[in-house]
N, C-alpha and C positions, 0 to 999 in steps of 0.2 A: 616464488612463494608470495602469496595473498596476505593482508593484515586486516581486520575487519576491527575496529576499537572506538569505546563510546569514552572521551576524558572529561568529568564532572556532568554538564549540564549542555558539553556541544558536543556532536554528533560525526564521527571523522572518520569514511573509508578513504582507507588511501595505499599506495602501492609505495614501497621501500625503492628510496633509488639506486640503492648498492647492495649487494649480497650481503656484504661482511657490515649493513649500516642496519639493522633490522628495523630500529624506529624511525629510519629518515624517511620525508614524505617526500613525494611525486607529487601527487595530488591531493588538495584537499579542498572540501567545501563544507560548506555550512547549512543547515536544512534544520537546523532547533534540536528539541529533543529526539532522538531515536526511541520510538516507543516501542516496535517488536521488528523484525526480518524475518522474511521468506525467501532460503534458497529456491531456485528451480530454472530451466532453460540456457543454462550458464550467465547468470545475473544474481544478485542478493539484490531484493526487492524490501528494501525499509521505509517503515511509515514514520513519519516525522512530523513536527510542531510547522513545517511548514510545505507540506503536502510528499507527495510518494518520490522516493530517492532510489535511483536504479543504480545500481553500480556492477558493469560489464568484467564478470571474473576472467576473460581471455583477451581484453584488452588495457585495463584496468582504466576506460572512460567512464565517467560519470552521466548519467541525466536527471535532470529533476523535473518532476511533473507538478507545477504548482499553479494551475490556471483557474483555481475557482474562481467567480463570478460573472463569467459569461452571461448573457442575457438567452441563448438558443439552448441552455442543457446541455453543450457537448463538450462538457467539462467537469473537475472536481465540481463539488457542493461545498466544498470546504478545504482548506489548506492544512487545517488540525484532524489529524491523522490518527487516530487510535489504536488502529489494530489492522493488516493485511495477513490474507492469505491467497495462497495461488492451488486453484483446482487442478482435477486430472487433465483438463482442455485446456490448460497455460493461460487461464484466466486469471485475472487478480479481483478479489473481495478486500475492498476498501470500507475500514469502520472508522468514523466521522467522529467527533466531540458537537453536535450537533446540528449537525448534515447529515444524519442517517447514512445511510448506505450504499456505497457504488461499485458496479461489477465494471469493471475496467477490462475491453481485449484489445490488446494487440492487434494491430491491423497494418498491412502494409502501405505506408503513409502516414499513418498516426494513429488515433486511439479512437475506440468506438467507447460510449458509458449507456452506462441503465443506473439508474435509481429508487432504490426502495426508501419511503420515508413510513413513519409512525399514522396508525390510523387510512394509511388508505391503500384502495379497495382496486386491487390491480392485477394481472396474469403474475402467480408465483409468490403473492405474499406479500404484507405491511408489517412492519416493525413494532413492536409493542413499546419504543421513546424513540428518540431520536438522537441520543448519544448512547454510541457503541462501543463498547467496551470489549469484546473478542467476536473473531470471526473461525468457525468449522466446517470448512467444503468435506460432502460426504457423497462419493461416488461422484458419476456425472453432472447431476440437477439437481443435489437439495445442500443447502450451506444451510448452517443451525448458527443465530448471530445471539450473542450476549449483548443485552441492553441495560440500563440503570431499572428499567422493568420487569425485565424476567427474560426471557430467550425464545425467539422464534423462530419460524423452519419456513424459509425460501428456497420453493419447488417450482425448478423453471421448465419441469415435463409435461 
């Protein structure tokens, strides 16, 4: 049995070390606030105060993905996390406190990103701010993102 729990203001998946201990932890780690979770792939994918927290439901390992600042792009935009979802392609949409937005896939060896920021002029769409507030994958190609501006539609057909 799986335990998924947010206590106050930290953030704590973690897996019971005894059947009969239900709140005993295994694991645990630290990633700030948990601000929403995405089941999908056998993983609960949560955005956090200190970038995307993966926690593997059939092993009960942890990974945290927190490498904003790279200098080549092939990274977060931010480690403040506001909102993920995971599309029908087992992609993740990552919404930023402002880092605007990053489409995060899976790739075997590590992670590929794309970035959509506020105002600009690019295949599939710019951001009406650049702090995201929710993110809506709708079908294959179009996520619909909630901004502090209004909400717009990234179409990557």
């Amino acid at each position: 049995m799986r335990w998924f729990a947010v206590l106050g203001l930290l953030g704590v998946c973690a897996t019971p070390t005894r059947a009969d201990v239900p709140f005993g932890w295994q694991d645990e780690t630290f990633a700030g606030r948990i601000f929403e979770s995405a089941p999908g792939g056998g993983a609960l994918a949560c955005a956090t105060d200190g970038g995307l927290l993966f926690f593997d439901l059939g092993t009960g390992a942890f990974h945290q993905v927190s490498d904003a600042g790279c200098a080549d792009g092939r990274c977060l935009r931010s480690n403040h996390l506001t909102s993920v979802a995971r599309d029908s392609r087992g992609r993740y949409w990552l919404g930023t406190r402002g880092g605007g937005l990053t489409l995060l896939r899976v790739e075997p060896g590590g992670f590929e990103y794309e970035h959509f920021f506020a105002a600009s002029f690019r295949r599939g769409g710019a951001l009406l701010a650049v702090s995201v507030t929710a993110v809506a994958p709708w079908g294959d190609d179009v996520t619909y993102v909630g901004t502090l501006a209004g909400v717009a539609q990234i179409d990557l057909a």
